[in-house]
N, C-alpha and C positions, 0 to 999 in steps of 0.2 A: 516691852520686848527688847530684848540687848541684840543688835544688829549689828554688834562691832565684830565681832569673831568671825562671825558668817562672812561679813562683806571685807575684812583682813582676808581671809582666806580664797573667797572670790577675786578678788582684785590678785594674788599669787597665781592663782589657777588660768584668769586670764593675758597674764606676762607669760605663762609657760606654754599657753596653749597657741600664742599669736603664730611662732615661727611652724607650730606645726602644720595648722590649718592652710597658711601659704605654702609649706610644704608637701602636703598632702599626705604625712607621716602622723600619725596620733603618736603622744606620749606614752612611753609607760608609765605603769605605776599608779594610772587611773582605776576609784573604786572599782574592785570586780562586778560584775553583775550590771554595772552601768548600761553597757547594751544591751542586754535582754530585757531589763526592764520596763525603758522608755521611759516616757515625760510621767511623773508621778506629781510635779510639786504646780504652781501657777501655769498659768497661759504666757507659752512663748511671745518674744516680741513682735514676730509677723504675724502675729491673729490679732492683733492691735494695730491694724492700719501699714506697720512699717513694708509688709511685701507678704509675697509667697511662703508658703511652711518649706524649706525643703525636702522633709520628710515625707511631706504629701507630693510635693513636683515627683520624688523618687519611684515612692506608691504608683504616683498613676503614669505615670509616664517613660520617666530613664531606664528604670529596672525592668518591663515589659519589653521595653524595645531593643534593651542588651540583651534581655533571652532570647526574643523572637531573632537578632543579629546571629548570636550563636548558633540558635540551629537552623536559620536560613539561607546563613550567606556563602557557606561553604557547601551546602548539599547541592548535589547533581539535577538537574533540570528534569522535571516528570517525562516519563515518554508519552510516546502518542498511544502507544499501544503495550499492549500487556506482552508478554515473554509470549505466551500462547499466538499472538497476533502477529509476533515476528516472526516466528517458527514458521506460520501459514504463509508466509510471506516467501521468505526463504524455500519453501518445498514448492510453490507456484513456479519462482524465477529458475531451482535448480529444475524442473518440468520442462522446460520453453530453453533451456538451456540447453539440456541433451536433446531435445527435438531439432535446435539448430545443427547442434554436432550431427546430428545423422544426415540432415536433409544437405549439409555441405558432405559429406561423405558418399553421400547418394550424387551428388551432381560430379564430384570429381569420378568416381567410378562409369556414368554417364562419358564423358569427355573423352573416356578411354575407347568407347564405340565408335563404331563407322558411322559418321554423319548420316542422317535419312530424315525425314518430314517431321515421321511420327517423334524421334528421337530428340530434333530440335525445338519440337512440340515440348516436348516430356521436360527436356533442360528447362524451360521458358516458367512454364509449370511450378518445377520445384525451387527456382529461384523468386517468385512469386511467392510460394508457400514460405519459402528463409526469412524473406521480407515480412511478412505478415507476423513469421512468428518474432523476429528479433524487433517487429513493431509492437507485439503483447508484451514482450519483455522489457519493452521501453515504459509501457502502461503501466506495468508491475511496478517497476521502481518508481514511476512518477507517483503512483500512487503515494508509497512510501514514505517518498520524500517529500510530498504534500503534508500531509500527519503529520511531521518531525518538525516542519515549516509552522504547520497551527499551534504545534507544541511549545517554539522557541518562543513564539508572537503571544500565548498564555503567559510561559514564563518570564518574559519580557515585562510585560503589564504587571504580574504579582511583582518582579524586583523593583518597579516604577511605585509601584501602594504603598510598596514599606521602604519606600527612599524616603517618600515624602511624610512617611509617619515618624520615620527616624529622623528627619528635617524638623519638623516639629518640635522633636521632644528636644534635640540639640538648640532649636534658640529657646525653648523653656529653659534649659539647663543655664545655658550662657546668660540668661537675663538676670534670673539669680544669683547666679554667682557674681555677675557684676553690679546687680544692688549690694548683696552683703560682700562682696570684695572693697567695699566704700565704706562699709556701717562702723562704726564707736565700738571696739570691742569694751572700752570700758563703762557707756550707756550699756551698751546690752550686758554686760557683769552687773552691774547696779540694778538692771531692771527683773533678772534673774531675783526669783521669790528665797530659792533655795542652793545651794553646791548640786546638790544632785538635777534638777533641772536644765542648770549650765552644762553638766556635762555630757547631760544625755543634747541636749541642741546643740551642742557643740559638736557630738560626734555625726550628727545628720547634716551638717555643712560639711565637716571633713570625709563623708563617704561620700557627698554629693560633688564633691572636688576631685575624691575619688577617679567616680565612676564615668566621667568628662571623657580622661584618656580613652575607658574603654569604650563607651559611645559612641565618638567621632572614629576611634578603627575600627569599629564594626560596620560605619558609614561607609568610609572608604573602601572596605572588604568590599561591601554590598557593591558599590559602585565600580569598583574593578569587575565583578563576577557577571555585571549586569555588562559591559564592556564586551568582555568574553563571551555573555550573548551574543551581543547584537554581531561580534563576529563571527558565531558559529550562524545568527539567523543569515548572514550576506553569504556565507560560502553553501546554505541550501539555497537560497535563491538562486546564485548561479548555476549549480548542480541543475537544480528545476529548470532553468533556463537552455542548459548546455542540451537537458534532454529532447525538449521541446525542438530544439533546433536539430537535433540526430533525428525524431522521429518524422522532421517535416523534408529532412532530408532522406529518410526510407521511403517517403511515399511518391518522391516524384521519381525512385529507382521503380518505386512498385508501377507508378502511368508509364514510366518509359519501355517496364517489360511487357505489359497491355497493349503496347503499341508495338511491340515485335509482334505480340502474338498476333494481332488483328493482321497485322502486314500479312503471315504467313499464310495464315487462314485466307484473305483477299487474294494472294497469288494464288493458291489451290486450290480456290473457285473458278479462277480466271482462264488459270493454264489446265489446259487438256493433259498435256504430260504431267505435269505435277499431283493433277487430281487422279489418274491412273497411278502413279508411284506409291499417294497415299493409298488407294485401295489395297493394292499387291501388303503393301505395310500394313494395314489394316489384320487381313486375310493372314499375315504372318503372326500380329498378336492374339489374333480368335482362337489359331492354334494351339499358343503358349496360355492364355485362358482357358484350352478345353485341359490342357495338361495339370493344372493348376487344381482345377475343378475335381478328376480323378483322385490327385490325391488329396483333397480333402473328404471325397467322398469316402474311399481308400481309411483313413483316420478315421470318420466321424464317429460316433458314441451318443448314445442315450440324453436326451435332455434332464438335469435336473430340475426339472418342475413339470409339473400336469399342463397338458394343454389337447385343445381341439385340433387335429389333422388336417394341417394345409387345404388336403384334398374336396373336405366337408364343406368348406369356405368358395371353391370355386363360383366364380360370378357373384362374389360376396365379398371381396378384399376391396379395402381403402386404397384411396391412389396414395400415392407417396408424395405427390404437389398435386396443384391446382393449373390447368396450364394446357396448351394446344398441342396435340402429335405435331410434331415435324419429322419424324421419320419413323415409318412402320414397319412392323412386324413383317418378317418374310423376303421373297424378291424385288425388290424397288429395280426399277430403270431410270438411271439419269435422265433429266430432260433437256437435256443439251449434248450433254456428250452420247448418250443413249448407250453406257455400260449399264451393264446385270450386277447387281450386288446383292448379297444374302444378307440379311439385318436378323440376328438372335433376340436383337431383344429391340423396344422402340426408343425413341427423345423425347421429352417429354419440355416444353419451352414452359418456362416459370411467368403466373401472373403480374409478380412483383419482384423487384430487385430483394437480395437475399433472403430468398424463399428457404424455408426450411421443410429440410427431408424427412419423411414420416417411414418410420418400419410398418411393412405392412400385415405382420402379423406377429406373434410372440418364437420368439427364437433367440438365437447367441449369434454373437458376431464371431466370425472366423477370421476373416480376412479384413485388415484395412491398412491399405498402404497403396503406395504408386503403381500403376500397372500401367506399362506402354499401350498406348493407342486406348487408353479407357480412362487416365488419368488417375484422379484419388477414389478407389474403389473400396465401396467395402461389400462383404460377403455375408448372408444372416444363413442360418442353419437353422429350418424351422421344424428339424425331426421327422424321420422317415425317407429321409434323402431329397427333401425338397428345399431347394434352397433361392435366396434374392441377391440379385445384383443391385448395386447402385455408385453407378459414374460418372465422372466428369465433375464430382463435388470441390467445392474451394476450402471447406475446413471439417473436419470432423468433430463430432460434439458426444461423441461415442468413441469407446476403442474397441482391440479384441480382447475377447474374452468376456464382453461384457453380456448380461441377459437383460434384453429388451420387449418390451410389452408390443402390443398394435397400437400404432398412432402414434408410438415415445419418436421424439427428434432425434436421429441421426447424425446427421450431417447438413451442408448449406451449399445449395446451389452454386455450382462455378464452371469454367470453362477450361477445367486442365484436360490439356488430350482430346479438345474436342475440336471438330474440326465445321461445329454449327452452330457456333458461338457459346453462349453460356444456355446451358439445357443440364436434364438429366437425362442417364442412360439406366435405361431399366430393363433388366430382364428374371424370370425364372425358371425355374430350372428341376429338372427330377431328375437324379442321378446327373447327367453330362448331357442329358437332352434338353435342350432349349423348349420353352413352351409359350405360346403367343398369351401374351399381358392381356389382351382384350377380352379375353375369354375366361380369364381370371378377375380381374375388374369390377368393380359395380358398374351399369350402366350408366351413364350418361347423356 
């Protein structure tokens, strides 16, 4: 075999190819087709002991880890929650939002009255209920901002996986290149079976010399973006944190108006004049209640759905809680002061802390809103002009307009406007005439 032409040629091939390869510029003028090809002639020199293929380093390693660079290092951080999720999100807090606007609307309009029991009652009341609500509102967005927090701390971890994957393949890259940045190009020309071998191993050092730059700046990319996590994760932390602290500071506004209201209540236990004031106040809102009542009665209309007639139900209705009378139906006399009071409807004292109010039979909500001297009232319309009271609630879990079954939850036990601590006030009603709850009732 004549090996002079070949290896004259080889030895030209490797004087021209030296400054490229340190360059990272291939030559022109290289047979076409060289790189589609690939290795056709003998086994390169690193599959004999001398190192790594870089062909193969590239294969399994550099080239995976510059795609997976490019399309990870730049893209935006997964959310916690789908579009649909924020949406729900947003429609909750703008809900609790206008709830606040109103209930600050309702207390400055308040402010504009002549001070009285019932009225500083009523303030106390809906500054209680602001708090509560701009305390859900604080939930709302901690929620939020929890999820976006688990999100960054996901994200965080995946840009940590493929730092260290990307780390990997960078000292594979650098290893090899600093074996064969050392190697004989003119042993390895020599050991070359054929020109065409040479050129095609030549061009897999020079794309593996390459592909270095873009490697290491997709590292860097990664590692900046991974940066600009960990500050986006510190600014939800404190966000989390800043809420934490507003809503632990709502709740000692919320004991501190519990503690006006107990005072108020404690004084107009005590004082004879003050407990006669409440009455007179009382006896003035029963009035604006029967007015209330007319015209809803006045308004009412047809129930949309079928149902049984209040009236079939008598001494058959569900209580609305579980829980002792503390004030009955009818004419009560103080035992102390020894006044006469008319009671429309009873209290009803709750077994357990935030008992929940049962409708006591299928009808629509008319009314639900503040009403002096009865606090968070709401109104059911069970058809045929019979209708349920229930007040002195602390949150509603129902609105108006809504239609409610027997037994569906209402509202929750509270003490707005009440001057017997936290109870319910219960009463019903035929037309504007009050009708004793016991006699409606299941026995007990």
């Amino acid at each position: 075999m004549n090996v002079r032409r070949p290896l004259v040629a080889i030895l030209l091939a490797a004087l021209f190819l030296v400054p490229a390869l340190t360059s990272g510029n291939m030559p022109r003028g290289l047979p076409r087709g060289t790189a589609r090809r690939g290795i056709q002639g003998g086994m390169p020199p690193w599959s004999q002991g001398a190192g790594p293929c870089p062909s193969r380093e590239r294969e399994a390693g550099s080239e995976a880890t510059v795609g997976r660079g490019k399309r990870e290092a730049g893209s935006p951080s997964k959310l916690a929650y789908s579009q649909q999720d924020v949406s729900e999100f947003e429609k909750r807090i703008a809900k609790l939002n206008q709830q606040i606007r109103d209930i600050k609307a309702k207390i400055q309009e308040g402010e504009k009255k002549e001070s009285s029991i019932l009225s500083t009652l009523s303030r106390i009341g809906l500054t209680k209920k602001l708090i509560r609500s701009e305390l859900a509102a604080n939930a709302v967005v901690l929620e939020r901002t929890n999820g976006e927090l688990k999100a960054l701390r996901d994200d965080k971890a995946r840009r940590l996986a493929d730092l260290e994957k990307g780390k990997q393949s960078i000292e594979k890259t650098l290893v090899t290149l600093y074996k064969f940045g050392r190697f004989d190009f003119l042993k390895f020309a020599l050991k070359a079976e054929n020109t065409e071998s040479f050129f095609t191993e030549s061009k897999h050092l020079t794309f593996l010399a390459r592909t270095q730059e873009t490697i290491i700046s997709g590292y860097l990319t990664a590692l900046a973006e991974l940066g600009a996590t960990e500050g986006r994760l510190e600014a939800k932390r404190k966000e989390a944190a800043n809420l934490i602290r507003a809503s632990e500071a709502k709740r000692r506004e919320l004991e501190a108006e519990e503690k006006k209201n107990r005072n108020l209540v404690a004084e107009v236990t005590r004082s004879r004049k003050s407990y006669e004031q409440a009455l007179e106040e009382l006896a003035e809102s029963a009035k604006q209640l029967q007015v209330l009542l007319k015209k809803i009665v006045d308004e009412a209309y047809s129930l949309p759905f079928s149902f049984v007639p209040l009236y079939e139900k008598k001494g058959k209705l569900p209580w609305p809680i579980q829980g002792p009378i503390i004030t009955a139906f009818g004419l009560q006399k103080h035992p102390r002061f020894n006044t006469i009071t008319q009671n429309n409807g009873i209290e009803i004292a709750p077994n357990k802390e935030k008992a929940v109010i049962h409708s006591v039979h299928p009808g629509r909500i008319v009314y639900a809103d503040v009403f002096e001297g009865y606090g968070n009232l709401i109104i059911i319309d069970h058809g045929m002009a019979y209708y349920s009271l229930y007040g002195h609630c602390s949150e509603f879990l129902a609105a108006k307009g809504d239609a409610v079954k027997a037994g569906q939850p209402i509202a929750l036990v509270g003490d707005s406007g009440s001057l017997n601590g936290e109870c319910l006030y219960f009463e019903l009603r035929f037309k504007t005439r009050a009708l004793d709850p016991l006699q409606w009732l299941k026995g007990r």
